[in-house]
C-alpha positions, 0 to 999 in steps of 0.5 A: 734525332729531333729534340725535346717536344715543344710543350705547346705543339698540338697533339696530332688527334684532337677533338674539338673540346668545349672548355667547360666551366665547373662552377659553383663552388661554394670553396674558393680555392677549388678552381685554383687547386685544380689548375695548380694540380693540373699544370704539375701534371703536365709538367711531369707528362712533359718531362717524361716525353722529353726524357724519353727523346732524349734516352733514345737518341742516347741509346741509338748514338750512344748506347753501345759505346758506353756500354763498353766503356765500362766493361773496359773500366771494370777490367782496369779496376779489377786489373789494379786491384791485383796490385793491392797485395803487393808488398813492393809497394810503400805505404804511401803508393799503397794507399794512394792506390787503395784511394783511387780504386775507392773513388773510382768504383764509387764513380762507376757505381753511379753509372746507370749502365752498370750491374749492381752485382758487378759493381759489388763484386768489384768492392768485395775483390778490393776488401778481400784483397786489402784484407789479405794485404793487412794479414800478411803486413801485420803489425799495428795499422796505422789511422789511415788503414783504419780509415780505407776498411770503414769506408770499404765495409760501408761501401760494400754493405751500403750501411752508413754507420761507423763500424767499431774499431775492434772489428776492424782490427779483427777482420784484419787479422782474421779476414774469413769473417768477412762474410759474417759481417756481411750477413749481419748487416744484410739482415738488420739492412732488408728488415729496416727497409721492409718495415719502412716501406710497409708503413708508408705504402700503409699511411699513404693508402689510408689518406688517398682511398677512403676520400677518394671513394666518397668523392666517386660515391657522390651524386655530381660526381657520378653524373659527371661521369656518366655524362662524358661516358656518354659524350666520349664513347667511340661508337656514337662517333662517326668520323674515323679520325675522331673515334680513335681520339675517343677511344683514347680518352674513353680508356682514360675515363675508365682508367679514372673511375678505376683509380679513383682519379678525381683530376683526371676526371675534371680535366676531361670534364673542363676539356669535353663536357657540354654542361656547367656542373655546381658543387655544394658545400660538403663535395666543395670541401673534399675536392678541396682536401682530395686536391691539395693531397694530389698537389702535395703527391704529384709534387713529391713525384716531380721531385723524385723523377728529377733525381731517380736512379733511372737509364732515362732520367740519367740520360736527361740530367746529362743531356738535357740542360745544355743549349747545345743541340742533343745530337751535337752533344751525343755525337762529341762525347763518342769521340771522346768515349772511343779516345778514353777506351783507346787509353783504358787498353793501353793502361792494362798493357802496359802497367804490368809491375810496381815500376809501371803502376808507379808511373801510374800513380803519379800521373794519376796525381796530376790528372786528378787535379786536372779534371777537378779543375775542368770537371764536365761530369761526362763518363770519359772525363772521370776515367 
């Protein structure tokens, strides 16, 4: 698998381009906005291309082995949380157990690979289960029971708030009104979210357009367009290698004035135009505040790239920071997946009662501290 392009390797068409200079501006700060626009556009078109390298040699060395890594996980899981209704248990092992299956499911659900259904099902299996436990038990829970149903509840809602302890001790005596809880919070969660998004798609649209359409209005502007509509048109090129290229960057021109792209037409204009363009005081102005909007957007993108909750993304953040070649890296993790899936079966065979499960928790103990001391963040090293 080859691995993450050279930012500097040549594309393989190109045209010669002229380098033209948009001079005349009567800010300052216009060329070097554009440039520092410029470049934080290429470094996310770049670090879409590397992550792209990288999810696909994941995909096709990876992929599959993964994948059934974590189905094995899941039956692990749900095969524990059979054990949480079992009254044999001390209240010590009890909650050790109720612990573990709450890191673990948080740890799975991290997973891009994963249903969110799936996940999910797992936290109301494990709630509904400790809720019948806590019925049958009954008596006076303790803080730490408490404590497993808030973050239970938290994570089975995915609303971080404290719920009252009068409604915990309900659910516990009357576990059936879960659902309601669950409803409620549904509601008050996807009216939030709704309103939130609303406003800032609103906010942001209102800041970009009304600019943006008085700079593509603008005489410049307008000439510059036409000019490279002119000079890029496909047809008008006779050499077959440099009208593909054209119509490439014809589509992107068109794809510009459609967008109200004011950076993506410089660019073309610096890479390809053929005339030195002036700027007055007014346009100068709005190129200015058009730009520093694009820098502070584009910037805000990067950032969320780097952290988005994607396959790809997810693939890079594993792989990507190594100084190991990503094959190397790709090809010793399935060895240690195909050992870790070798011991998921096995745990299901064999812990089958509360002497095993036990066993089970003490050596979960010891590998607890052992992996915070050897932690790599690799999916077979949490399991």
């Amino acid at each position: 698998m080859p691995n993450v392009v050279d930012p500097q390797a040549p594309a393989s068409l190109s045209i010669p381009e002229n380098s033209t200079e948009l001079v005349g501006f009567s800010d300052p700060e216009v060329p070097l906005l554009l440039q520092q626009v410029s470049e934080i556009a290429q470094h996310q078109q770049q670090l879409g291309q590397d992550a792209d390298l990288i999810y696909q040699g994941f995909m096709e060395e990876l992929g599959p082995a993964e994948q059934a890594l974590l189905q094995l996980k899941c039956q692990q899981l749900t095969h524990l949380i059979g054990f949480v209704a079992d009254k044999s248990l001390v209240d010590q092992e009890h909650q050790t157990l109720v612990t573990w299956l709450i890191q673990d499911i948080t740890t799975l659900g991290e997973h891009v690979f994963i249903p969110q259904d799936q996940e999910q099902q797992l936290w109301r299996e494990l709630t509904e289960t400790f809720l019948g436990y806590c019925q049958r038990k009954g008596g006076i829970p303790d803080g730490q029971t408490l404590a497993n149903l808030q973050q239970l509840l938290v994570k089975l809602t995915g609303v971080e708030t404290r719920f009252d302890t009068g409604l915990l001790l309900e659910l516990m005596a009357q576990p059936d009104g879960l659902q309601a809880v669950l409803d409620g919070c549904n509601q008050g969660k996807e009216a939030e979210d709704s309103h939130d998004s609303e406003s800032q798609d609103t906010a942001n649209k209102q800041d970009d357009t009304e600019l943006a359409d008085r700079l593509f209005k603008n005489k410049k502007i307008a000439k510059i367009y036409k000019r490279l509509a002119s000079l890029l048109h496909p047809d008008k090129e006779p050499n077959e290698t440099n009208k593909q290229v054209k119509q490439v960057l014809m589509q992107q021109l068109a794809d510009a004035k459609k967008n109200r792209d004011v950076l993506t037409l410089l660019r073309l204009y610096q890479s390809h135009g053929d005339t030195q363009t002036t700027f007055d005081q007014v346009t100068s102005n709005d190129l200015a505040t058009w730009l520093k909007q694009q820098g502070v957007q584009l910037s805000q993108i990067y950032q969320q790239t780097l952290i988005a909750d994607t396959p790809k993304m997810w693939a890079w953040r594993r792989f990507g920071h190594s100084n190991t070649p990503v094959e190397q890296q790709l090809k010793q993790q399935l060895k240690q997946l195909e050992k870790t899936k070798v011991q998921l079966k096995q745990f299901v065979d064999q812990v089958t009662g509360p002497a095993q499960l036990r066993a089970a928790l003490q050596q979960r103990n010891i590998a607890e501290k052992n992996r915070m001391r050897n932690q790599n963040g690799s999916m077979a090293g949490i399991f």
